[in-house]
Each structure stands twice: as structure tokens, then as C-alpha cells.
ZABAKOL-769125 format. One record per atom (N, C-alpha, C): y, z, x; residue in three letters. Coordinates in steps of 0.2 Angstrom, whole numbers, padded with zeros to 4 digits, always signed. Each point is the difference from the previous one (the first is absolute). Layout:
<recs>
YZXALA
...
</recs>
This chain:
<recs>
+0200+0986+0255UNK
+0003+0006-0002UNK
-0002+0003-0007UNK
-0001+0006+0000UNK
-0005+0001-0005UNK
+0005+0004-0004UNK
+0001-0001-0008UNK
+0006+0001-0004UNK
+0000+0007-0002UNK
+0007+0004-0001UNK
-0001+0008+0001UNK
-0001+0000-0010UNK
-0001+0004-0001UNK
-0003+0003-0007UNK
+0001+0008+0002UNK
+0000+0002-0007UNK
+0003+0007-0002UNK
-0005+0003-0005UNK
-0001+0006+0000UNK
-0004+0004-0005UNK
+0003+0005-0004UNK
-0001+0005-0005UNK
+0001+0004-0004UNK
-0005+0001-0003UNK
+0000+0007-0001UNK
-0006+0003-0006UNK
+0001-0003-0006UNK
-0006+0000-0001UNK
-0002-0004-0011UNK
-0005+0006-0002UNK
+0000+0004+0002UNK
-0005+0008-0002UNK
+0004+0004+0000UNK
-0001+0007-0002UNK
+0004+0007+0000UNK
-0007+0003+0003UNK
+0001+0000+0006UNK
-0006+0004+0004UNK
+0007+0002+0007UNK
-0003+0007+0002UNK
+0003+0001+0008UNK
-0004-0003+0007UNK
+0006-0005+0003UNK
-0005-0007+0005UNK
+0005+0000+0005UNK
+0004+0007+0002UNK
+0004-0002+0005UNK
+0006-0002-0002UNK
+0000-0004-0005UNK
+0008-0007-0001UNK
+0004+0003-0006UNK
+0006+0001+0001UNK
+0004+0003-0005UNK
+0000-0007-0006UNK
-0001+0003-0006UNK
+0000-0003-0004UNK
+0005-0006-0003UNK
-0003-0005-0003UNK
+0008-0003+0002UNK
+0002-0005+0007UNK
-0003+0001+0005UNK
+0003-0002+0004UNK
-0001-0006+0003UNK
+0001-0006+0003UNK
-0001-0004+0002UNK
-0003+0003+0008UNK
-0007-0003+0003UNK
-0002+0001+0006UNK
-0001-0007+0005UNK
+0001-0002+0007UNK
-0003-0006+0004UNK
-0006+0001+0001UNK
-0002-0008-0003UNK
-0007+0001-0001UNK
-0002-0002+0009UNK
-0003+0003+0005UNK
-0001+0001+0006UNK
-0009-0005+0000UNK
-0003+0001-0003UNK
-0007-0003-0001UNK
-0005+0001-0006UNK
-0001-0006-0004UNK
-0006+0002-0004UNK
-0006-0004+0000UNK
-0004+0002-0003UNK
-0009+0001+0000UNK
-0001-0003-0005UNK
-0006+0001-0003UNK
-0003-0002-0007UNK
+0000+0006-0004UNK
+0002+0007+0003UNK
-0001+0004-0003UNK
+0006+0006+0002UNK
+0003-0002+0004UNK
+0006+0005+0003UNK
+0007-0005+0003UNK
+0008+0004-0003UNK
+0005-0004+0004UNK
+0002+0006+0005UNK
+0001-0003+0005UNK
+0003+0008+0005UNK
+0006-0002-0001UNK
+0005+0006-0001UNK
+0005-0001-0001UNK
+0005+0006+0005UNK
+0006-0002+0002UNK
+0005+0001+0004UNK
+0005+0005-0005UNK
-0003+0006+0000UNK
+0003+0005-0004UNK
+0003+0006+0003UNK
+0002+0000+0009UNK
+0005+0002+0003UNK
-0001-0003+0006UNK
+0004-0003+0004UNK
+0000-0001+0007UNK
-0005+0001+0005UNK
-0004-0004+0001UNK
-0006+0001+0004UNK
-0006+0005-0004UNK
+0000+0001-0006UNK
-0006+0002-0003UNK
-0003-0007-0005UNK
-0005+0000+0001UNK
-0002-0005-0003UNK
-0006+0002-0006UNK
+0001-0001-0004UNK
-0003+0005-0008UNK
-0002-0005-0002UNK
-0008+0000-0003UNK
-0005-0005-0001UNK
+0000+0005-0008UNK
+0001-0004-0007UNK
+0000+0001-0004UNK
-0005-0006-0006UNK
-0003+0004-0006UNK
-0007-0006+0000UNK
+0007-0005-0004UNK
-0005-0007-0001UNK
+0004-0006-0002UNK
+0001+0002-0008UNK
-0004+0003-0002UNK
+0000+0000-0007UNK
+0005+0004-0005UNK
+0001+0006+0005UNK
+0006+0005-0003UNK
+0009-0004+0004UNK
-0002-0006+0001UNK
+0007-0004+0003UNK
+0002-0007-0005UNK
+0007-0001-0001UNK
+0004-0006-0002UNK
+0002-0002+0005UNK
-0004-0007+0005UNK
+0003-0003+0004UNK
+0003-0006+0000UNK
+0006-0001+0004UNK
+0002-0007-0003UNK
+0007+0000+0008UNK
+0000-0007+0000UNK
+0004-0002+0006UNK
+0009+0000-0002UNK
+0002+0004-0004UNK
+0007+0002-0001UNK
+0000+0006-0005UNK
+0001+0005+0004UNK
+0002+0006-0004UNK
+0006+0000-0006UNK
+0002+0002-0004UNK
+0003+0000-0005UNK
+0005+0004+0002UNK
+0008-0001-0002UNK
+0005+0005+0005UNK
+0003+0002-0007UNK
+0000+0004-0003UNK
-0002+0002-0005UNK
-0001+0009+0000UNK
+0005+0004-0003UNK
-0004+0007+0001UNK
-0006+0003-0003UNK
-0004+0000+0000UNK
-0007+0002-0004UNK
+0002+0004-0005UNK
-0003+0001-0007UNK
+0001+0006-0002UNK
-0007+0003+0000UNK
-0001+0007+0002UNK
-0007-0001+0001UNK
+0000+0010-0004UNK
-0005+0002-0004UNK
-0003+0001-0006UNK
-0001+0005+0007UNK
+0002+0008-0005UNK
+0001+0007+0006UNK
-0009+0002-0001UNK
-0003-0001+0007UNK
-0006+0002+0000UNK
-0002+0008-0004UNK
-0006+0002-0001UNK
-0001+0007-0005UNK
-0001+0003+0005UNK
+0001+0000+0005UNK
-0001+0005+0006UNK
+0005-0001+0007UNK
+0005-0002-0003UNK
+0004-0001+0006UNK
+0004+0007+0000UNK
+0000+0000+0009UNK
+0004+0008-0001UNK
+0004+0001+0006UNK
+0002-0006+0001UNK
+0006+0000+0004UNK
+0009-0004-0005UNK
-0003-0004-0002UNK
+0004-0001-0006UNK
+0005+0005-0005UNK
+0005-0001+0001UNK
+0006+0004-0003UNK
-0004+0002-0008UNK
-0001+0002-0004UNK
-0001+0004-0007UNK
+0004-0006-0005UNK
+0009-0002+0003UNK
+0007+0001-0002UNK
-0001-0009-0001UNK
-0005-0002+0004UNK
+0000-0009+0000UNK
-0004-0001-0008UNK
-0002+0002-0003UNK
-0004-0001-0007UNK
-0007-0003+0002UNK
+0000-0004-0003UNK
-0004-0004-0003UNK
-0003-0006+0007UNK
+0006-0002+0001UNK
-0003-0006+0004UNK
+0005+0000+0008UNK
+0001-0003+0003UNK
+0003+0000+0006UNK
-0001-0008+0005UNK
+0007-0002+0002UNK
+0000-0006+0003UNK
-0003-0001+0008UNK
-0003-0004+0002UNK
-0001-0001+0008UNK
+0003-0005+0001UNK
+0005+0002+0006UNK
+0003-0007+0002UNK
-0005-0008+0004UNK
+0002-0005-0003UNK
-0003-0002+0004UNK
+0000-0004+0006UNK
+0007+0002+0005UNK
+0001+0000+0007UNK
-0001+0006+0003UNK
-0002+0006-0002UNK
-0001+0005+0006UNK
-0005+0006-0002UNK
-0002-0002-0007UNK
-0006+0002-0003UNK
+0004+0009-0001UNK
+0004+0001-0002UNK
+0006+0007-0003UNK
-0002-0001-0004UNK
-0001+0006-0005UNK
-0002+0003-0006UNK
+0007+0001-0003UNK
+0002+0000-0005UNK
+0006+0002-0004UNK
+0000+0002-0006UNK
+0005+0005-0004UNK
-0001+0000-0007UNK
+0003-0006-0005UNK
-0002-0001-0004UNK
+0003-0007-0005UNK
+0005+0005-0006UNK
+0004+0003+0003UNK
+0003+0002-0007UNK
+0003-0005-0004UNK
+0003+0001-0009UNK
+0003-0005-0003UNK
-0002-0006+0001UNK
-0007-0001+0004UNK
-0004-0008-0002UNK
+0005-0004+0004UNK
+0004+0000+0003UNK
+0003-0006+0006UNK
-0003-0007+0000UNK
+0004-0005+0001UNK
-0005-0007-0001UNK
+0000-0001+0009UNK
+0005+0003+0002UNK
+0001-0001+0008UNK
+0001+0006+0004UNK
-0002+0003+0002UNK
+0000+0004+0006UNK
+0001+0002+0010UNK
+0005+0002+0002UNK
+0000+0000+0007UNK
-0006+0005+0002UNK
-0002-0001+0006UNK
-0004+0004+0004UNK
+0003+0005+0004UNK
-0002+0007-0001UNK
+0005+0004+0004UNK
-0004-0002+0008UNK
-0006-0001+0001UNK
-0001-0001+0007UNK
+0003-0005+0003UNK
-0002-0007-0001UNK
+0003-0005+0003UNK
+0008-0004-0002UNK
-0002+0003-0006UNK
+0008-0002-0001UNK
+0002-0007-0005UNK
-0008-0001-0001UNK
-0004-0008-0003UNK
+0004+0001-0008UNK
+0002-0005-0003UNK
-0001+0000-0007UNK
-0003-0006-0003UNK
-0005+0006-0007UNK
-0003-0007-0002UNK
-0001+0002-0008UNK
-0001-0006-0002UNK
-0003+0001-0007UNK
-0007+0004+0000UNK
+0002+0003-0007UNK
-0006+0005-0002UNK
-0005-0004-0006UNK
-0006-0001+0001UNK
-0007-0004-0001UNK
-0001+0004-0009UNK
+0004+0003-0003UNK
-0003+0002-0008UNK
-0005-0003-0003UNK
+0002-0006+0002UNK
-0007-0005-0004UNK
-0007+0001+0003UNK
-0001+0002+0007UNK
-0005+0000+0003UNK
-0007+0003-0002UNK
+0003+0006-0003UNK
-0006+0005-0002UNK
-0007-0001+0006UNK
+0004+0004+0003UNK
-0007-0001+0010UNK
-0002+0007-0004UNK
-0007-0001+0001UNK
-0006+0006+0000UNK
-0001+0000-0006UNK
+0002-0002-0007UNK
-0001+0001-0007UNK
-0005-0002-0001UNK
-0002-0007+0002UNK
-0007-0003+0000UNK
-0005-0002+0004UNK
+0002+0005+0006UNK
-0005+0000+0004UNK
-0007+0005+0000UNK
</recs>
């Protein structure tokens, strides 16, 4: 039985996957992980724009407001958290060390230290 592993972007490029977000890694290549990014769509993303690893972080991402986002509230600032049980976008106001998820209901610690994207 072959062990499940998880993906998320390490690039700020548009590849289909909300940023921030953990995805099931469904099969990888030498050069591609196909990844399980809704329900019966199976999305082949290249390896190299990927952080794969066999335990997702449960942790809400802070992830760095793209310069072209335009679905995105104005009113969120600067950054914005993604849960990482149900991949919900949220605003971080007053910097929260823990935050509930309006979608699932999850609460988890919010990732500050992480700085995802800064160095990619």
C-alpha cells in the first residue's frame, strides 16, 4: 500500500490550486505530481512549482495577497489565511495566534512564522 502524501505551491504562479493550500498527491512522475484538487478532477501540476511531503501542516497558511488577485476582499490587507482543512480563505485581522474556520468549523493555529511564498 503505497503511503498518501500532500502537495501545495512553493511558486506564486496561477496552476489551478489556491494558494496555501494543501492538495492529495494522486500520482507523481519525474517531472509531474497529479494532484486531487476537486473530486474526480485529477490536475497534473509540474513537480517543481510543488512542496511535497507525506503530512500536511494543520496550520492556517498565511499567504502574501497576490498583485493580481481580484476576487479577494480590498478590506483583507496585506495577507490572508487558508485553512488547512477545507482550503477556505479567511481574513487575519488583529494577527490571531488561532483562528476558527467559517466553513468547516475547524480551529487551528495560524502559521506567522511560516513566511510561504516569501522565499520562493
Amino acid at each position: 500500500m503505497a503511503l498518501m502524501q500532500w502537495a501545495r505551491l512553493q511558486a506564486d504562479v496561477n496552476a489551478q490550486l489556491r494558494r496555501g493550500a494543501w492538495y492529495p498527491v494522486v500520482r507523481l512522475t519525474a517531472t509531474e505530481a497529479v494532484l486531487e484538487v476537486s473530486k474526480g478532477k485529477p490536475t497534473p501540476v509540474p513537480r517543481t512549482l510543488l512542496k511535497i511531503t507525506p503530512t500536511p501542516k494543520h496550520t492556517w497558511t498565511v499567504v502574501p495577497r497576490p498583485s493580481r488577485a481580484v476576487r479577494l476582499p480590498a478590506s483583507w490587507g496585506e495577507s490572508y489565511g487558508v485553512c488547512p482543512n477545507c482550503r477556505n480563505r479567511a481574513p487575519l485581522d488583529n494577527h490571531p495566534a488561532q483562528l476558527r474556520c467559517q466553513r468547516c468549523n475547524g480551529i487551528f493555529e495560524v502559521a506567522w512564522e511560516e513566511h510561504y511564498l516569501e522565499s520562493a
